[in-house]
N, C-alpha and C positions, 0 to 999 in steps of 0.2 A: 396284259395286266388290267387295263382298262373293262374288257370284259369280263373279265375275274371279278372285279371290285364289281360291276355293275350288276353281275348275278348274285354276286354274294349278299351286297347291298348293305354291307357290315366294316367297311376298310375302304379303304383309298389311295389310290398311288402316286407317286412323284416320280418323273421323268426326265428323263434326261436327254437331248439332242446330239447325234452324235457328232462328232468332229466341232462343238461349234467351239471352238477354240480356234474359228474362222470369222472374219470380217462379211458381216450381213453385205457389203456391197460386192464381195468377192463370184466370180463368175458360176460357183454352184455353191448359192447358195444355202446350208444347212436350217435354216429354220423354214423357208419355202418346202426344200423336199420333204422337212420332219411330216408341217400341215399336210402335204399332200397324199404324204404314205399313213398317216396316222388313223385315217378313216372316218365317219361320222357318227360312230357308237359309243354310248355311255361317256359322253365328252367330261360332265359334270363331275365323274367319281373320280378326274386324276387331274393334276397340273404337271406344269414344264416349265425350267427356270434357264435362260440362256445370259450369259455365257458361261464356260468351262474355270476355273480359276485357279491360280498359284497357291499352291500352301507351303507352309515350315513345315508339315507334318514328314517331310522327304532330308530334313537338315540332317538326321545322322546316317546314312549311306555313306557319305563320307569317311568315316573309321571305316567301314569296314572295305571299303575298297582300297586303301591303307594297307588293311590288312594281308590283303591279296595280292600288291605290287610288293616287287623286290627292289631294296633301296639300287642297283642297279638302272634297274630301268626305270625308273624314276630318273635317276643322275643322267641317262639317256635324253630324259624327255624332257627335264625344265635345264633355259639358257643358262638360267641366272646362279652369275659362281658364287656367292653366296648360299645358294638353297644347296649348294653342292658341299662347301665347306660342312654344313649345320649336320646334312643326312653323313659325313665322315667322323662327324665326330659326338651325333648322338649316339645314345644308350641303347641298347636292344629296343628294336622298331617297337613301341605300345603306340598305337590307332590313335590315342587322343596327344599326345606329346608330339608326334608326327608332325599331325594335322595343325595342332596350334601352331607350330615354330615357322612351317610350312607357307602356314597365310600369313605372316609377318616379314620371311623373307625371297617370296616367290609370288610380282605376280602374275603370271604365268598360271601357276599352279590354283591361285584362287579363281582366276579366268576356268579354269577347268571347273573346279568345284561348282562354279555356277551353274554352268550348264547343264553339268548333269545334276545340279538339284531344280532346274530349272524344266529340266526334261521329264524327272522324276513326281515333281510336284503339279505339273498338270494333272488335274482332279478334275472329273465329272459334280456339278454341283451337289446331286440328290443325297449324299450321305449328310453334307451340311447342313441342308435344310429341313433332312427329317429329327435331326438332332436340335433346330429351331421350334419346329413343330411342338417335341415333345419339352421345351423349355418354355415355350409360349405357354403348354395347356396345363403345366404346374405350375406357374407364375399367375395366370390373367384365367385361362378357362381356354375349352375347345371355343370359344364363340369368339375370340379375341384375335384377329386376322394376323397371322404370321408373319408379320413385314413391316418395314421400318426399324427395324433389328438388323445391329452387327453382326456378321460372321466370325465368330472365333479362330484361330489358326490358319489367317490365309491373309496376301501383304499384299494380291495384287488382282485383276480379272484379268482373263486371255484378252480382253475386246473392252475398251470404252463405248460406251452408249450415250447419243446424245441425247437430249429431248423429241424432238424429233422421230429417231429410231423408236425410243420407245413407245411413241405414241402409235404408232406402226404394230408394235408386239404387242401392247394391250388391246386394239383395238383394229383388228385386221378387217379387210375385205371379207375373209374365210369363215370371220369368225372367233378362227382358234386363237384362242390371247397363251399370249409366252411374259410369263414373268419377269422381269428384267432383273439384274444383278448390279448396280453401281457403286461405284468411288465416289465421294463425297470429302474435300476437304474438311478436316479437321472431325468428322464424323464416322470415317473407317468404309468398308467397305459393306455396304447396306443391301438387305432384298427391299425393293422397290417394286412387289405387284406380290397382289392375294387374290388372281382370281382363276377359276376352272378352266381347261380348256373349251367347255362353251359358254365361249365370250357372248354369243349373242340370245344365250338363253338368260329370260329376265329372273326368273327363279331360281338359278343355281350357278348362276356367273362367277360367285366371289368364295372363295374355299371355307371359308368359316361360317357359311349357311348351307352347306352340304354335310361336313362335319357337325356340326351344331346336330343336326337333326338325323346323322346315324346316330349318335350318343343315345340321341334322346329314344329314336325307334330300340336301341338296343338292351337301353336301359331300363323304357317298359316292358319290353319281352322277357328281363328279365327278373321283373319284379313282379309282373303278374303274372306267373308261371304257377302261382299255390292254384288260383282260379281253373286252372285247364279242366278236374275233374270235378268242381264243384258245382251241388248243386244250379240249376238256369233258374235265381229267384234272386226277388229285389232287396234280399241280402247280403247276395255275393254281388249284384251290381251295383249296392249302395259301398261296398269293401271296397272295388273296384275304382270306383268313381272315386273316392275318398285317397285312397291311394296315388290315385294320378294325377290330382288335383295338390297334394301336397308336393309332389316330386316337381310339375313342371312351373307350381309357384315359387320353390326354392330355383329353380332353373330361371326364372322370370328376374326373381329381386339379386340374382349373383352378378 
């Protein structure tokens, strides 16, 4: 992906670490091997947000695995002779009538439900943050650094990060900065880093000066595109001039 974006020189990508829905102290490390398999090319065109996180997006599986058990083995699997009474003498199994009566009188059966929304709902960050991305650049502008923004539909991270840690991930030995992802009382769970994976380039560190300035290469390519067959006279480069000087001052005073 990274050399994708870099040739293209038009996009950007967001990455993702795999398994780090592991403890950065833990003995294989995941954001160590990420920096070390990731390589040292076109670091600028992509970032990487750790950790992995919890969403509600996984909350109705539940009906439907409902749906697939027979009140039977259910009566099997939860102790509690109440939830046994309730499944004798509900109405024809419907997924949501189940389920609700289920977690009021079974809990056993809500101890299940968690887990596998628990197991379900682990989530690689990058669909959230491209969904930040594109709420940032209709709210604020591409120039407006994607962070310090809540995540939408998600209650918890795989991993706390302290100060410390993160000071660690934005600012490595390697280089490569890793986004961090935190919980925040009373503020929800927040991205806390906007910058590229090369952290130690002064020029293109922070994601919304790489972005900033595909926009902007892309936007004059494709405004000055009437020029390509025109006449070479200081006509067409007074049109030119005039043209780009309006766009990147509207860019300038936004």
């Amino acid at each position: 992906m990274l050399a994708h974006c870099g040739a293209k020189r038009n996009r950007f990508s967001i990455l993702d670490i795999p398994e780090a829905y592991q403890s950065l102290n833990s003995v294989n490390n995941c954001v160590s091997k990420f920096r070390n398999k990731i390589g040292n090319h076109h670091l600028a065109f992509g970032a990487v947000y750790y950790p992995w996180l919890y969403s509600n997006i996984a909350l109705g599986p539940s009906l439907d695995i409902l749906d697939h058990f027979k009140l039977l083995e259910l009566q099997q699997v939860l102790p509690e002779p109440h939830a046994h009474t309730f499944l004798n003498s509900s109405p024809a199994p419907s997924g949501s009538y189940l389920h609700q009566g289920l977690i009021g009188f079974s809990p056993t059966y809500m101890a299940m439900i968690e887990g596998i929304q628990n197991k379900l709902g682990l989530l690689p960050p990058s669909g959230f943050i491209a969904g930040i991305y594109a709420r940032t650049d209709r709210e604020r502008g591409v120039w407006k650094a994607p962070a310090n923004v809540a995540i939408n539909s998600v209650y918890k991270t795989a991993i706390s990060i302290s100060d410390t840690e993160q000071e660690d991930l934005n600012r490595p030995s390697s280089g490569k900065s890793v986004n961090a992802i935190r919980e925040f009382s009373g503020n929800g769970i927040m991205v806390w880093g906007a910058r590229t994976l090369a952290g130690n380039d002064n020029e293109w560190r922070y994601i919304p000066t790489r972005r900033t300035v595909i926009m902007i290469e892309q936007s004059l390519e494709k405004d000055l595109q009437f020029a390509i067959f025109e006449p070479n006279t200081s006509n067409t480069w007074l049109t030119v001039k005039n043209s780009s000087t309006n766009f990147l001052t509207s860019i300038w005073s936004s």
